[in-house]
C-alpha positions in Angstrom: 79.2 -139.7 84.3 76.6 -136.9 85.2 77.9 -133.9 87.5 75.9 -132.4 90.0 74.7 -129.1 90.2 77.1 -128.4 93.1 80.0 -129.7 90.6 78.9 -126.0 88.6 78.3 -123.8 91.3 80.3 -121.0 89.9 78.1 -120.6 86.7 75.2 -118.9 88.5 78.0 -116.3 90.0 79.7 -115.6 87.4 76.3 -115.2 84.5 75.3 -113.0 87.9 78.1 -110.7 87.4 78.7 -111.0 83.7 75.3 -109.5 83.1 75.3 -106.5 85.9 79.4 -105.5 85.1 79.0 -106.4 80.9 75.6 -106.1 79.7 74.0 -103.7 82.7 76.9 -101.6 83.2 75.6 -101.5 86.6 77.5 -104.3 89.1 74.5 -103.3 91.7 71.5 -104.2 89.9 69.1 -105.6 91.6 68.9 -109.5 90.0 68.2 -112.7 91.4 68.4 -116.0 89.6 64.8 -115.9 89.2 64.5 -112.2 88.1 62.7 -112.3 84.4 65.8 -111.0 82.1 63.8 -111.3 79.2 60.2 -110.7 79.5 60.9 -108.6 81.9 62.6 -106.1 79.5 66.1 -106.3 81.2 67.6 -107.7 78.2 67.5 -107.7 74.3 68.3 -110.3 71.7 71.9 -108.6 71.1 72.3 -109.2 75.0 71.5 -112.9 74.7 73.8 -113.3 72.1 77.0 -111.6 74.1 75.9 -113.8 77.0 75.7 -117.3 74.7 79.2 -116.0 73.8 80.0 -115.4 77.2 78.9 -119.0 78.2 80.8 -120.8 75.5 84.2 -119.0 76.3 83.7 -119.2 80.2 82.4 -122.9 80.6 84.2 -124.5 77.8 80.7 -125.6 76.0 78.8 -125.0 72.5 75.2 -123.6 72.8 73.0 -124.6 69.6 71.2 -121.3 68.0 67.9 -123.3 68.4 68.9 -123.4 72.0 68.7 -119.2 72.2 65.0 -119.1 73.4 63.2 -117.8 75.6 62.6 -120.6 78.2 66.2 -121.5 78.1 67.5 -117.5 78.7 64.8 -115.6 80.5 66.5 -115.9 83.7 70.5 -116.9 85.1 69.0 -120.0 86.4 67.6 -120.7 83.2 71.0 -120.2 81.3 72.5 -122.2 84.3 70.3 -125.0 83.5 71.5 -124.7 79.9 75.4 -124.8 80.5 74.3 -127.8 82.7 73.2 -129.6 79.9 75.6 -128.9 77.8 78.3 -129.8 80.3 76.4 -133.1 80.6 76.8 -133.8 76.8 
């Protein structure tokens, strides 16, 4: 059976306030969902992988390596979108 998105409304919050308190140091940064982490120069590749860690402790759900890319973790609603699909495996 497939969950809805509403059914994971907490990930967006809490990848929201993972990366401003953990990786930012700063809980009022100024991100959105849609805010470019990435190619935006926000974040690093050390960052991504504290927040793939992040996401397998706090949702209960293994992220592939191959799955660390770009498209899948430039922005929170791209992660979301990840943890989605792996929820949904």
């Amino acid at each position: 059976m497939t969950q809805s998105n509403s059914d994971h409304k907490p990930i967006r919050p809490a990848l929201l306030r993972y990366i401003r308190e953990e990786i930012l140091r700063d809980p009022d940064y100024a991100l959105d969902m849609d805010t470019p982490l990435i190619t935006g120069g926000i974040i690093d590749s050390f960052s991504i992988t504290h927040i793939s860690v992040f996401m397998e402790k706090e949702f209960s759900v293994h992220i592939r390596d191959a799955d660390l890319t770009i498209e899948n973790m430039d922005t929170i609603n791209d992660m979301a979108r990840l943890v989605e699909n792996a929820l949904s495996e």
